[in-house]
N, CA, C and O atoms as a GROMACS GRO file, in nm:
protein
  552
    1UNK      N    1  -8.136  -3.915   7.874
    1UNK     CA    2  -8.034  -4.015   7.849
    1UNK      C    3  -8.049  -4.129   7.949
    1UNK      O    4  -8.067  -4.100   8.068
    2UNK      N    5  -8.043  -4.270   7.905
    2UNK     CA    6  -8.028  -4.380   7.986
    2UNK      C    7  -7.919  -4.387   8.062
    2UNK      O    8  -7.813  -4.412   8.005
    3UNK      N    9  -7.920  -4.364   8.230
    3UNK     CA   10  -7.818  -4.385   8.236
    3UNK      C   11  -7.749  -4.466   8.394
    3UNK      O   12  -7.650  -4.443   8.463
    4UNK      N   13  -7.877  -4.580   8.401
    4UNK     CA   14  -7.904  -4.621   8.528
    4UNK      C   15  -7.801  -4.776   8.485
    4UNK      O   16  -7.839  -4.852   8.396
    5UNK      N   17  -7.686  -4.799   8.556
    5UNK     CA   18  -7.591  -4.866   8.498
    5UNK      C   19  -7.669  -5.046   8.544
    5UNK      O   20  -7.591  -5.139   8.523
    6UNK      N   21  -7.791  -5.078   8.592
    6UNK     CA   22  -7.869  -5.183   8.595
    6UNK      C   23  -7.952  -5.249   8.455
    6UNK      O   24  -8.010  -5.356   8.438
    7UNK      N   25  -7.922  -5.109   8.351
    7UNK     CA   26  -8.001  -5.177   8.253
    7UNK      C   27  -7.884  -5.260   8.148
    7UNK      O   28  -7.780  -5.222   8.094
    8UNK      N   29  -7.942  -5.361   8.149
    8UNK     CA   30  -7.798  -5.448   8.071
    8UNK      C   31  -7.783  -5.388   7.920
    8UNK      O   32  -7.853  -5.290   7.892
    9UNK      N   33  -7.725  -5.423   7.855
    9UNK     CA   34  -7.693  -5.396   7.733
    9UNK      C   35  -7.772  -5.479   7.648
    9UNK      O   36  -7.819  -5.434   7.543
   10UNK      N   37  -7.792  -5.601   7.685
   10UNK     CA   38  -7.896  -5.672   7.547
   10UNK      C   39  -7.979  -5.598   7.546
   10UNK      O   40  -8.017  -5.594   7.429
   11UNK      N   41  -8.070  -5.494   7.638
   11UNK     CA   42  -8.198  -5.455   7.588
   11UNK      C   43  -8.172  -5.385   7.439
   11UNK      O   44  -8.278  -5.356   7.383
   12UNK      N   45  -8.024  -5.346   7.349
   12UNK     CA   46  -7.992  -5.311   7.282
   12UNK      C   47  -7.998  -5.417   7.157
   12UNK      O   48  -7.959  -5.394   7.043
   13UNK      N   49  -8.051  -5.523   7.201
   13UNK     CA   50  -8.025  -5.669   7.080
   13UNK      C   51  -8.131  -5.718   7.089
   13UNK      O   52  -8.132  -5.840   7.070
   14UNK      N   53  -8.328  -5.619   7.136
   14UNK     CA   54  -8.414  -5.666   7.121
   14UNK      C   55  -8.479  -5.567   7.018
   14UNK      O   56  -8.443  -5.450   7.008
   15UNK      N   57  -8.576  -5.623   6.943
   15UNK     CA   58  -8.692  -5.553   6.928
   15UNK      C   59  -8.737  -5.407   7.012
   15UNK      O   60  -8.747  -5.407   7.135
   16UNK      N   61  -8.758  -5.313   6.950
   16UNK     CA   62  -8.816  -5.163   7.065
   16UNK      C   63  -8.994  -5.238   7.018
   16UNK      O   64  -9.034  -5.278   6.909
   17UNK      N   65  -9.068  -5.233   7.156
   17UNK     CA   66  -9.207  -5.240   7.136
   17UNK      C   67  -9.254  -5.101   7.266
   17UNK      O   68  -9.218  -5.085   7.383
   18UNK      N   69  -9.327  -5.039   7.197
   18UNK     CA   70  -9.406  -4.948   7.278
   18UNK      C   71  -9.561  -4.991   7.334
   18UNK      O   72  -9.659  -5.032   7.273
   19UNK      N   73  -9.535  -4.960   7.488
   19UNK     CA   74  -9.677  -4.949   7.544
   19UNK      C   75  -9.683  -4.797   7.563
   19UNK      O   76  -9.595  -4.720   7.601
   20UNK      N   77  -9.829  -4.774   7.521
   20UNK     CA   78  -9.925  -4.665   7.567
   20UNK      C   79  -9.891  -4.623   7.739
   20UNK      O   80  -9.844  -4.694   7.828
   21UNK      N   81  -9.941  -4.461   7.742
   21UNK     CA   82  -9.902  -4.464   7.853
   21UNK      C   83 -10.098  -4.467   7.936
   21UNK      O   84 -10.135  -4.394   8.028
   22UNK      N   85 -10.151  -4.531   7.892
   22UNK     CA   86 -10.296  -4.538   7.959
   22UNK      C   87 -10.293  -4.661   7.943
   22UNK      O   88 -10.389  -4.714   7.886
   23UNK      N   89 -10.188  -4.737   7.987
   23UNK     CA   90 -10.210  -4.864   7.998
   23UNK      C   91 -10.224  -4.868   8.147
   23UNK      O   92 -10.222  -4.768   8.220
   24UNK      N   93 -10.240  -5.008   8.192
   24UNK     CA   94 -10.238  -5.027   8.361
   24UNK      C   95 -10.048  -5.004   8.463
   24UNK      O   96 -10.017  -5.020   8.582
   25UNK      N   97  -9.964  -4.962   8.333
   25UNK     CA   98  -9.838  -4.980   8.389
   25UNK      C   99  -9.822  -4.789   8.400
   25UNK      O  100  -9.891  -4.711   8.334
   26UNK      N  101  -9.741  -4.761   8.474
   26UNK     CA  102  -9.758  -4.600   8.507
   26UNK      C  103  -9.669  -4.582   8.376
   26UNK      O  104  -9.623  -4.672   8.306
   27UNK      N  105  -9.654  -4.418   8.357
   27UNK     CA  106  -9.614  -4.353   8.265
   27UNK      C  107  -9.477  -4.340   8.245
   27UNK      O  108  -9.408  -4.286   8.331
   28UNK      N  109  -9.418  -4.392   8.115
   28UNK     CA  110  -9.277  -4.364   8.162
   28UNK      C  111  -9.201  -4.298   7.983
   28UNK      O  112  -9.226  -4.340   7.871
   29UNK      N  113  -9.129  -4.212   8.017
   29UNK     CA  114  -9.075  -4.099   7.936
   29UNK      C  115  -8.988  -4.245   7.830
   29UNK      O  116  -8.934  -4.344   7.878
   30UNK      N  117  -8.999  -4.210   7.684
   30UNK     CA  118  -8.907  -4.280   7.631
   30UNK      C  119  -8.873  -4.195   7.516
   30UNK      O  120  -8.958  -4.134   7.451
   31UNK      N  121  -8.696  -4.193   7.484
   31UNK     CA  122  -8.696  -4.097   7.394
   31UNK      C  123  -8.614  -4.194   7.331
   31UNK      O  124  -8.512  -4.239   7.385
   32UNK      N  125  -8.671  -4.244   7.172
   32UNK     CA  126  -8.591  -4.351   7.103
   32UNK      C  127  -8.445  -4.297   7.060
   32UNK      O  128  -8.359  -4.384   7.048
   33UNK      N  129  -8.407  -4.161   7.036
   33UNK     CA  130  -8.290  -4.123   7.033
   33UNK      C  131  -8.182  -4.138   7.114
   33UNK      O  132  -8.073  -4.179   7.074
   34UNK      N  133  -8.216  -4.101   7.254
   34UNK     CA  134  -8.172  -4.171   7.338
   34UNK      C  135  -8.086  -4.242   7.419
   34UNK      O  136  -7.975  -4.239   7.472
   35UNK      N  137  -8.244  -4.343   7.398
   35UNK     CA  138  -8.197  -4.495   7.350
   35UNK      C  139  -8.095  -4.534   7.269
   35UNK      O  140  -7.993  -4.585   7.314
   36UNK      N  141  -8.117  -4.510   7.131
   36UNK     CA  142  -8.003  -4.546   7.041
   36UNK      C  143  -7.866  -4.488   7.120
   36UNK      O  144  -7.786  -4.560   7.180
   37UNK      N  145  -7.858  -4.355   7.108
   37UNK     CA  146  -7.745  -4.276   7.192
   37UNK      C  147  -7.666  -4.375   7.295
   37UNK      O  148  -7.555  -4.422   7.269
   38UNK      N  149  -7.738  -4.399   7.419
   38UNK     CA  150  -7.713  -4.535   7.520
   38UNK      C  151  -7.661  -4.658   7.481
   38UNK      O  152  -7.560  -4.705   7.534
   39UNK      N  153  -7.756  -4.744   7.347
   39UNK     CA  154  -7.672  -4.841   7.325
   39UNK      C  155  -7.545  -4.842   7.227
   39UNK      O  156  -7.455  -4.924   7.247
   40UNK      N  157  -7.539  -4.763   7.136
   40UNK     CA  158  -7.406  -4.674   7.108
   40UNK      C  159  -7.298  -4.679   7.182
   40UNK      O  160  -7.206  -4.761   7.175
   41UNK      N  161  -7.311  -4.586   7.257
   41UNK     CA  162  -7.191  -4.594   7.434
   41UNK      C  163  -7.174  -4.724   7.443
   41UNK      O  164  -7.085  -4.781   7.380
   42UNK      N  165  -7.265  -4.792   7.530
   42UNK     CA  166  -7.275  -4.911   7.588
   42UNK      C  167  -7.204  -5.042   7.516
   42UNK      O  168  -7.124  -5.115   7.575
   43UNK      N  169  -7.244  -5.061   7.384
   43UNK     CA  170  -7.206  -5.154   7.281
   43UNK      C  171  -7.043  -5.088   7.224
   43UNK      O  172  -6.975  -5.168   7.160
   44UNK      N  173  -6.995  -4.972   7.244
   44UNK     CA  174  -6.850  -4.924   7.180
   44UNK      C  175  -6.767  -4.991   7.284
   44UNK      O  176  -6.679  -5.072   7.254
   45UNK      N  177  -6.792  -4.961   7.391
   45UNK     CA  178  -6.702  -5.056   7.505
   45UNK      C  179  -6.719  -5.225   7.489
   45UNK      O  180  -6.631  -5.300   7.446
   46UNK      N  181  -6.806  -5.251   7.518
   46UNK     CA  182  -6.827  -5.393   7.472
   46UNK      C  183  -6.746  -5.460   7.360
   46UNK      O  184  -6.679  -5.562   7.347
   47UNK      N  185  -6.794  -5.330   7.267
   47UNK     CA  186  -6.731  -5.402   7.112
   47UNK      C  187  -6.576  -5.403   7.104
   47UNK      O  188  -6.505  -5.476   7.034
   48UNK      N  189  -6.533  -5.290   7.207
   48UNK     CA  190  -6.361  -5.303   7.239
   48UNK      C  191  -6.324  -5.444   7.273
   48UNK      O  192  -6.211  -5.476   7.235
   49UNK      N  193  -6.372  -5.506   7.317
   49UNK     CA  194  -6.301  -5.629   7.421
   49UNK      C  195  -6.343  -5.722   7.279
   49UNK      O  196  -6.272  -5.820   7.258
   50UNK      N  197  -6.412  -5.704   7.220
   50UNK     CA  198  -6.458  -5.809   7.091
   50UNK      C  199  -6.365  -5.829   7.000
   50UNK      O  200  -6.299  -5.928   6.969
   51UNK      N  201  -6.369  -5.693   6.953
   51UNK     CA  202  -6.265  -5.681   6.829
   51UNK      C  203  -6.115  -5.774   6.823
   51UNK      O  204  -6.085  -5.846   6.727
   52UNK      N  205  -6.039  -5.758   6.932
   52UNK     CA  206  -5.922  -5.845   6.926
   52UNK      C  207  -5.944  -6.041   6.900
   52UNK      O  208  -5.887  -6.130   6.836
   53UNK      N  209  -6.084  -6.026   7.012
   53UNK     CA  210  -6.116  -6.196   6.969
   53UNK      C  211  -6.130  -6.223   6.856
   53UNK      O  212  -6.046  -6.301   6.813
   54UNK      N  213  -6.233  -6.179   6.760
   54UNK     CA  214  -6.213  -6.166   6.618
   54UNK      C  215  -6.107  -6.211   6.560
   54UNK      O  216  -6.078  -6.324   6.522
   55UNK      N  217  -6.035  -6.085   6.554
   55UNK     CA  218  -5.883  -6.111   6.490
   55UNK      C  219  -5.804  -6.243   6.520
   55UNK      O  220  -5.736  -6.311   6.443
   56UNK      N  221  -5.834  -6.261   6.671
   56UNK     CA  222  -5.761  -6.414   6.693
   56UNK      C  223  -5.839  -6.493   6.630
   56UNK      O  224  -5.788  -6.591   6.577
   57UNK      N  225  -5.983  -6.473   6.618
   57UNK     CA  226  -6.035  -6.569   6.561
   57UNK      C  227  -6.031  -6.672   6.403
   57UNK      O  228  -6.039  -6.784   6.354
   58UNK      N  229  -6.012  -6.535   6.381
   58UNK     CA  230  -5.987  -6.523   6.204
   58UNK      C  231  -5.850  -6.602   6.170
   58UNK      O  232  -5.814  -6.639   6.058
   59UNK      N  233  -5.779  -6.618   6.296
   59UNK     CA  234  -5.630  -6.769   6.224
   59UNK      C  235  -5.659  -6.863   6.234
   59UNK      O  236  -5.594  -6.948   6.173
   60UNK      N  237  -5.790  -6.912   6.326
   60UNK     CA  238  -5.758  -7.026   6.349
   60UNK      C  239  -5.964  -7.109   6.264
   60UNK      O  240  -6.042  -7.204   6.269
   61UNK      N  241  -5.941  -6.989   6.209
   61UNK     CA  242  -6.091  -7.074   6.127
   61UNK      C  243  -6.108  -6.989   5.993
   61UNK      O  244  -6.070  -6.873   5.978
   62UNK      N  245  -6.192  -7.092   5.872
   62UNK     CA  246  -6.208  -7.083   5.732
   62UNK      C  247  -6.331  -7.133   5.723
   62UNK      O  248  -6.405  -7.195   5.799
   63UNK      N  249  -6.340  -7.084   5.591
   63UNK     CA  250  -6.505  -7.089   5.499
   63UNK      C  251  -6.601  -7.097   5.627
   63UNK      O  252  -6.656  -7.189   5.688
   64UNK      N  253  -6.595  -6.966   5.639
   64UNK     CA  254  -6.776  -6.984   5.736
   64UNK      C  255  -6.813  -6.848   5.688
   64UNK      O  256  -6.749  -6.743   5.687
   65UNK      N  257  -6.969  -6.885   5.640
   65UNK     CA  258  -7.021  -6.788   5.635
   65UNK      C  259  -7.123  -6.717   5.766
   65UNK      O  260  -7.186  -6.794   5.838
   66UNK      N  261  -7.132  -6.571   5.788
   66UNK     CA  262  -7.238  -6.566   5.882
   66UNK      C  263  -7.338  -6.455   5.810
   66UNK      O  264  -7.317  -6.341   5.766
   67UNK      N  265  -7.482  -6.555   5.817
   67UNK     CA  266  -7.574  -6.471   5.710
   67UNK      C  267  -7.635  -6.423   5.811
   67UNK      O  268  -7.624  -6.477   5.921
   68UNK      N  269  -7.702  -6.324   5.794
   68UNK     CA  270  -7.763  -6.190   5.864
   68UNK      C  271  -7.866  -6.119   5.837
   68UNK      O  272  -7.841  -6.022   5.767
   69UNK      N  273  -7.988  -6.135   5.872
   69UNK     CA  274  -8.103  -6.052   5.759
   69UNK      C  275  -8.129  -5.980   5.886
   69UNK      O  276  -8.153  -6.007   6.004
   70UNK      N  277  -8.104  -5.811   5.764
   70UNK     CA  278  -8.109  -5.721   5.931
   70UNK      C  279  -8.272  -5.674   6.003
   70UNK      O  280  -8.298  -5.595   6.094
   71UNK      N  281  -8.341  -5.738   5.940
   71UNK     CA  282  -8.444  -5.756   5.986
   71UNK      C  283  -8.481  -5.822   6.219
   71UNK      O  284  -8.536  -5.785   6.323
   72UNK      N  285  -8.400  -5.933   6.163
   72UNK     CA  286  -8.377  -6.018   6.272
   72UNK      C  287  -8.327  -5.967   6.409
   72UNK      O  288  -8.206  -5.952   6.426
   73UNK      N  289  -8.403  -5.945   6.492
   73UNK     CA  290  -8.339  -5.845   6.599
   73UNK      C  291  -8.221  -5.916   6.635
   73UNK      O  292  -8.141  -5.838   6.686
   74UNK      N  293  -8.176  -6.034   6.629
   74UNK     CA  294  -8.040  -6.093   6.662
   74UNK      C  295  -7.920  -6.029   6.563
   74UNK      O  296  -7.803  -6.056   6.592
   75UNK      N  297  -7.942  -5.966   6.479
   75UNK     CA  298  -7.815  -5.924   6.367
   75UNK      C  299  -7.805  -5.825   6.471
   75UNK      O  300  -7.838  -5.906   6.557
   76UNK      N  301  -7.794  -5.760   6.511
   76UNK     CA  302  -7.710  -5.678   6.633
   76UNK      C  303  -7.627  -5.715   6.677
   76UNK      O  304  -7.525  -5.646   6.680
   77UNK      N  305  -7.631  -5.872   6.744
   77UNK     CA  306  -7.512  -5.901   6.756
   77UNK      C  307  -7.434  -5.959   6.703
   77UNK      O  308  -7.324  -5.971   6.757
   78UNK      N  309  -7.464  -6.029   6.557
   78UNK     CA  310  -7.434  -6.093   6.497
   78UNK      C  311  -7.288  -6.029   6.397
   78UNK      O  312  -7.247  -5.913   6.396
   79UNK      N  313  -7.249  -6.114   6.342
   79UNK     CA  314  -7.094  -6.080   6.279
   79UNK      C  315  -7.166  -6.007   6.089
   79UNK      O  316  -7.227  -6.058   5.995
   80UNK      N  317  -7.108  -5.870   6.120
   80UNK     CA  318  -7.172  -5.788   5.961
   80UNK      C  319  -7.064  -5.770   5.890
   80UNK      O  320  -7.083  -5.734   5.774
   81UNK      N  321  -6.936  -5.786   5.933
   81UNK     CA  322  -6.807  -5.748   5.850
   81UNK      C  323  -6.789  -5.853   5.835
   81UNK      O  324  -6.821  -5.944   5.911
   82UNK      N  325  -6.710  -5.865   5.689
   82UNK     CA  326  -6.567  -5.976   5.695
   82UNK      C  327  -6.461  -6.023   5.832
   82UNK      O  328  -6.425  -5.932   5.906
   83UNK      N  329  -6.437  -6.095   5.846
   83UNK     CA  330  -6.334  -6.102   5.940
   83UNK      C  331  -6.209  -6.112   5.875
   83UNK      O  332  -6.095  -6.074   5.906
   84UNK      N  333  -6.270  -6.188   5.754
   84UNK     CA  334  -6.078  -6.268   5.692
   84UNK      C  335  -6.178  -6.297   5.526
   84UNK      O  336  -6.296  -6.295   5.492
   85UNK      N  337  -6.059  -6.319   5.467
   85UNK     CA  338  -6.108  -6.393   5.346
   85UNK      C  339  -6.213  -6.496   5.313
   85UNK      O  340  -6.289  -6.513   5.218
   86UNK      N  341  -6.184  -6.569   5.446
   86UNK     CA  342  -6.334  -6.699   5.434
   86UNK      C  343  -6.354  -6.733   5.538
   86UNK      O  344  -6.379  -6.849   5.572
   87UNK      N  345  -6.347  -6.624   5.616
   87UNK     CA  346  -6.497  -6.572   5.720
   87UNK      C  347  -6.524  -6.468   5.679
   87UNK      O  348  -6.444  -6.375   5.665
   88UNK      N  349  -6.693  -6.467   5.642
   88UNK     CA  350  -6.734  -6.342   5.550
   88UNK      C  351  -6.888  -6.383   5.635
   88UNK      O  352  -6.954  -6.477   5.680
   89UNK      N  353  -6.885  -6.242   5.618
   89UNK     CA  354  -7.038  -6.187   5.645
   89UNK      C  355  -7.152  -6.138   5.513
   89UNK      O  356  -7.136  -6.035   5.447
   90UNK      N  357  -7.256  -6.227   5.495
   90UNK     CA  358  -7.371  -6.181   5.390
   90UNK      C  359  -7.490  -6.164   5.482
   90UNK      O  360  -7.548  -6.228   5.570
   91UNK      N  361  -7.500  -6.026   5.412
   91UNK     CA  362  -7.622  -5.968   5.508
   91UNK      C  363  -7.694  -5.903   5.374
   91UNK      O  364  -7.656  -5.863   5.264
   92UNK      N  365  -7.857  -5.919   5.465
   92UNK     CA  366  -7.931  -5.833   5.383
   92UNK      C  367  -8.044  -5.738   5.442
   92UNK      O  368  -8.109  -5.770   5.541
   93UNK      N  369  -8.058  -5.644   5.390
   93UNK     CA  370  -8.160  -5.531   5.465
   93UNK      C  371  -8.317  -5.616   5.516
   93UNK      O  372  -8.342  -5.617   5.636
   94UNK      N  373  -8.402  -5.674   5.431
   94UNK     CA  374  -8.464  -5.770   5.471
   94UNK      C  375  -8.495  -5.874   5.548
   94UNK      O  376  -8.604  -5.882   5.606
   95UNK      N  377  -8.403  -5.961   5.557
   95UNK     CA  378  -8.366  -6.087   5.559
   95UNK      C  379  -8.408  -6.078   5.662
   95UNK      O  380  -8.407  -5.967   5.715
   96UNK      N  381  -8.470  -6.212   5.746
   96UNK     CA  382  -8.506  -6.223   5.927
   96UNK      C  383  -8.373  -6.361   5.926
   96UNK      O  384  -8.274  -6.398   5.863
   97UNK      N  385  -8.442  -6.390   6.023
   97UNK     CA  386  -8.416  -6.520   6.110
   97UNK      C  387  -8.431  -6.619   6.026
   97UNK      O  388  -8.538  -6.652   5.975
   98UNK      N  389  -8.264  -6.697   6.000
   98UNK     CA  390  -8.255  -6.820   5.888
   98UNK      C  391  -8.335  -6.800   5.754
   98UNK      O  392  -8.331  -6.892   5.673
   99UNK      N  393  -8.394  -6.707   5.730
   99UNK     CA  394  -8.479  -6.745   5.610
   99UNK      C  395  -8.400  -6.789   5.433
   99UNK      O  396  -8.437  -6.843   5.329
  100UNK      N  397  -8.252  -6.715   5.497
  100UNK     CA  398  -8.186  -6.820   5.358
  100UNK      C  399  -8.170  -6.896   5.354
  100UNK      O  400  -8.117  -6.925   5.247
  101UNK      N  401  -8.189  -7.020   5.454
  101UNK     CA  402  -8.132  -7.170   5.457
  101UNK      C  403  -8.293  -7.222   5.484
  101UNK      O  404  -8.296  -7.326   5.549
  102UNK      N  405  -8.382  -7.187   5.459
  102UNK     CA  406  -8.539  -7.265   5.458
  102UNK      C  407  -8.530  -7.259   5.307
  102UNK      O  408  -8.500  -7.170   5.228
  103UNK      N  409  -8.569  -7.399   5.295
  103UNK     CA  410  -8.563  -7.443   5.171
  103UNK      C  411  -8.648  -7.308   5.048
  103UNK      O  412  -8.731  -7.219   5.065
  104UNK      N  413  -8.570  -7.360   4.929
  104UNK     CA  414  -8.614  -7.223   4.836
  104UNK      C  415  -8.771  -7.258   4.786
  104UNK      O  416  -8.822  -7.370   4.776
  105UNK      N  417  -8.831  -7.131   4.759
  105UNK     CA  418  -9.012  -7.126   4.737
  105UNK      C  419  -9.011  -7.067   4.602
  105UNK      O  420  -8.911  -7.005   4.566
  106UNK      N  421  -9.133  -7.083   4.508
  106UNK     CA  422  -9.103  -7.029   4.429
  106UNK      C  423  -9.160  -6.881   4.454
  106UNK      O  424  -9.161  -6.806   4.357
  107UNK      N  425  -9.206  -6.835   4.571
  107UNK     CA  426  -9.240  -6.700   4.633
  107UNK      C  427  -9.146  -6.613   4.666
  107UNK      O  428  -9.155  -6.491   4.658
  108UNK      N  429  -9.040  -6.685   4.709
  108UNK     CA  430  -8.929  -6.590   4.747
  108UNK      C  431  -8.881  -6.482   4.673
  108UNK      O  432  -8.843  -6.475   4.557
  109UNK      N  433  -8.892  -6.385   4.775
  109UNK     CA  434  -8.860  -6.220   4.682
  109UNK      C  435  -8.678  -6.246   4.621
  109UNK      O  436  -8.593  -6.315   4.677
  110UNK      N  437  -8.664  -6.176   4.506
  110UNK     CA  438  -8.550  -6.113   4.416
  110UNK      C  439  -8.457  -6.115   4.520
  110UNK      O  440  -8.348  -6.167   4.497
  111UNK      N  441  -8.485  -6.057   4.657
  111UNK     CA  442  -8.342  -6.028   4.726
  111UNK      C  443  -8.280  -6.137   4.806
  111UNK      O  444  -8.169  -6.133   4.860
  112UNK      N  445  -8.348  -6.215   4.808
  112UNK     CA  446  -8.384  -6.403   4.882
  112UNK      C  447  -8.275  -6.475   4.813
  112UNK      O  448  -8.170  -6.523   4.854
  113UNK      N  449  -8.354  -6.465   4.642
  113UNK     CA  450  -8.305  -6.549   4.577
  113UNK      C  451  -8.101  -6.542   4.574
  113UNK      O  452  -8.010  -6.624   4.588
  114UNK      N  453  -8.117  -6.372   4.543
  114UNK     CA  454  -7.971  -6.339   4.508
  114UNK      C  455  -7.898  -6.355   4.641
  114UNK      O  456  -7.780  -6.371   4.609
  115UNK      N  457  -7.907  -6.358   4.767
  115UNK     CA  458  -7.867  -6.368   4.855
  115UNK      C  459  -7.783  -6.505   4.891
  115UNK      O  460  -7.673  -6.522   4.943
  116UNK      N  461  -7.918  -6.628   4.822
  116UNK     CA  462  -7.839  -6.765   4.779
  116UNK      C  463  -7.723  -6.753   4.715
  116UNK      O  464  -7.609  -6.785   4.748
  117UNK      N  465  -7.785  -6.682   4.578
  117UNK     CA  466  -7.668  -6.697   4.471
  117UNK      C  467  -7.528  -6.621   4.563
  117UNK      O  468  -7.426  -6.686   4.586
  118UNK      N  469  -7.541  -6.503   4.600
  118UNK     CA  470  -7.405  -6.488   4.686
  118UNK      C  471  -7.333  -6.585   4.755
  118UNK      O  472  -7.211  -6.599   4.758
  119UNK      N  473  -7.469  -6.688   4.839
  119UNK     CA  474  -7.431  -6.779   4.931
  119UNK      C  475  -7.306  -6.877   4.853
  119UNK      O  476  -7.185  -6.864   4.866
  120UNK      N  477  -7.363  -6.952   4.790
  120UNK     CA  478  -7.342  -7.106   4.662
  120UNK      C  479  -7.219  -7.018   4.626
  120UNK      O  480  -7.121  -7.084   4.659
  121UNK      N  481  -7.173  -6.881   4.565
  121UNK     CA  482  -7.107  -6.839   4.486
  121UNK      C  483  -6.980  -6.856   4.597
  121UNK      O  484  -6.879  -6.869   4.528
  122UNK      N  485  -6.948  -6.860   4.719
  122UNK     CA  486  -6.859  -6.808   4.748
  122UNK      C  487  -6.826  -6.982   4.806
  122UNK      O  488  -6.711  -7.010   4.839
  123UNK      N  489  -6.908  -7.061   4.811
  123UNK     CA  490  -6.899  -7.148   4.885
  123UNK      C  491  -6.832  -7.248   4.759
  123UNK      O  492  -6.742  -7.330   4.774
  124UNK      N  493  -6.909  -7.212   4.622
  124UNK     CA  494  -6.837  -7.275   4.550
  124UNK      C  495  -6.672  -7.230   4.521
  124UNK      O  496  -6.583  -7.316   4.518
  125UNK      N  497  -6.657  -7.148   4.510
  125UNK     CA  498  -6.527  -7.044   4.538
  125UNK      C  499  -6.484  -7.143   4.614
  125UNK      O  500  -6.378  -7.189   4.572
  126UNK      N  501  -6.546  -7.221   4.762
  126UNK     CA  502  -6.382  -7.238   4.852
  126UNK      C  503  -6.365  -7.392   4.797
  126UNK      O  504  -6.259  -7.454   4.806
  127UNK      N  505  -6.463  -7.436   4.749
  127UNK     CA  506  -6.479  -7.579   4.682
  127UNK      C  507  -6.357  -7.596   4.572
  127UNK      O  508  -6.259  -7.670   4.568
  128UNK      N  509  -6.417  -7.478   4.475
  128UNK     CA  510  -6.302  -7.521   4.382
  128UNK      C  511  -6.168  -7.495   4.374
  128UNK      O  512  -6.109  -7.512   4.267
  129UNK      N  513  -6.090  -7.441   4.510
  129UNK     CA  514  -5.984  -7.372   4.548
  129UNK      C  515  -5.935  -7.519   4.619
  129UNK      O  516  -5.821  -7.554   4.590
  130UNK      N  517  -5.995  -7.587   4.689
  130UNK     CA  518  -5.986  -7.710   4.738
  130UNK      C  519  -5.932  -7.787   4.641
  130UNK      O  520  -5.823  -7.843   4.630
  131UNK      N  521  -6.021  -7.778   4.580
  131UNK     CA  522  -6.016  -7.912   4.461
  131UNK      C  523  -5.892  -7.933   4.382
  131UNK      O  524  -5.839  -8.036   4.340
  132UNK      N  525  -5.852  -7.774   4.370
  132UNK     CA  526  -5.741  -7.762   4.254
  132UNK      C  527  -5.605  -7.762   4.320
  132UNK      O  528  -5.494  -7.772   4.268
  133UNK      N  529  -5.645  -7.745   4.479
  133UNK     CA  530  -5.476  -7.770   4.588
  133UNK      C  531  -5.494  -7.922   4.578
  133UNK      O  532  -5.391  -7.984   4.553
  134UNK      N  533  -5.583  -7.977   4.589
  134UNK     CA  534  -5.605  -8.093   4.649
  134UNK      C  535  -5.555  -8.206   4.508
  134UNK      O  536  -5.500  -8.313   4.532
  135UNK      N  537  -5.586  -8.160   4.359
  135UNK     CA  538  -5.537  -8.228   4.278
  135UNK      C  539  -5.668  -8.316   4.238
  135UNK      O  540  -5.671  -8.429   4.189
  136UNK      N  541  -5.782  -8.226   4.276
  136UNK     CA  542  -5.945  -8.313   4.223
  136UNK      C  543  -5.978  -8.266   4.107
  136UNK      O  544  -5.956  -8.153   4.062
  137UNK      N  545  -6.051  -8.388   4.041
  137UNK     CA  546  -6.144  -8.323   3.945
  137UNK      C  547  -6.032  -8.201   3.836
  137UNK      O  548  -6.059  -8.081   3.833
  138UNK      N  549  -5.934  -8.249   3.772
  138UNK     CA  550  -5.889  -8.187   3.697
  138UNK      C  551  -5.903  -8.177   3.533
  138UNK      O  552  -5.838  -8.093   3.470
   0.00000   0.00000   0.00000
């Protein structure tokens, strides 16, 4: 178990890369279970002091989406739940870093595409909720 209170917690919001142990760096025991185990602990406390900001957060802001491809070693820390009605989280098992907001290819895999369509769908949602308080476009 990790449990040398110097190792920060982001090492929990990188990439795991393994070196060999016949490399030039000496040998050192890694048990990825662990690991996970450690940042578990580590991130439940953390995530205590979070959770309430959230909630405050969620009165005083609308329509934001936060997209997430859990690919991206940053979705760790990134927002995966709903917070509120329109702060919403779209995530996808795939997805890296921004790749739904780089312009569309006609390569882009099935789960790309629909990920937009979630996007546009909800965004049009707050558009036309606007429109119809607002007395537009009737």
């Amino acid at each position: 178990m990790l449990t040398n209170p110097k190792i920060n917690p982001n090492r929990c919001r990188v990439e795991m890369a393994g070196i060999s142990n016949d490399s030039m760096f000496p040998a050192n025991q890694f048990d990825l279970n662990d690991h996970i185990e450690w940042c578990r602990n580590s991130m439940a406390s953390l995530l205590g002091l979070i959770g309430p900001l959230l909630t405050l957060e969620a009165m005083f802001a609308s329509n934001i989406i936060f997209s997430n491809g859990l690919r991206d070693p940053y979705s760790s820390g990134g927002v995966l739940e709903n917070i509120s009605d329109t702060v919403v989280a779209v995530h996808t098992k795939n997805g890296s870093h921004c790749l739904d907001i780089v312009g569309a290819n006609t390569t882009d895999p099935d789960w790309l595409v629909n990920q937009r369509k979630v996007e546009v769908k909800i965004i049009k949602g707050w558009l036309d909720k606007y429109y119809a308080s607002a007395g537009i476009f009737k």
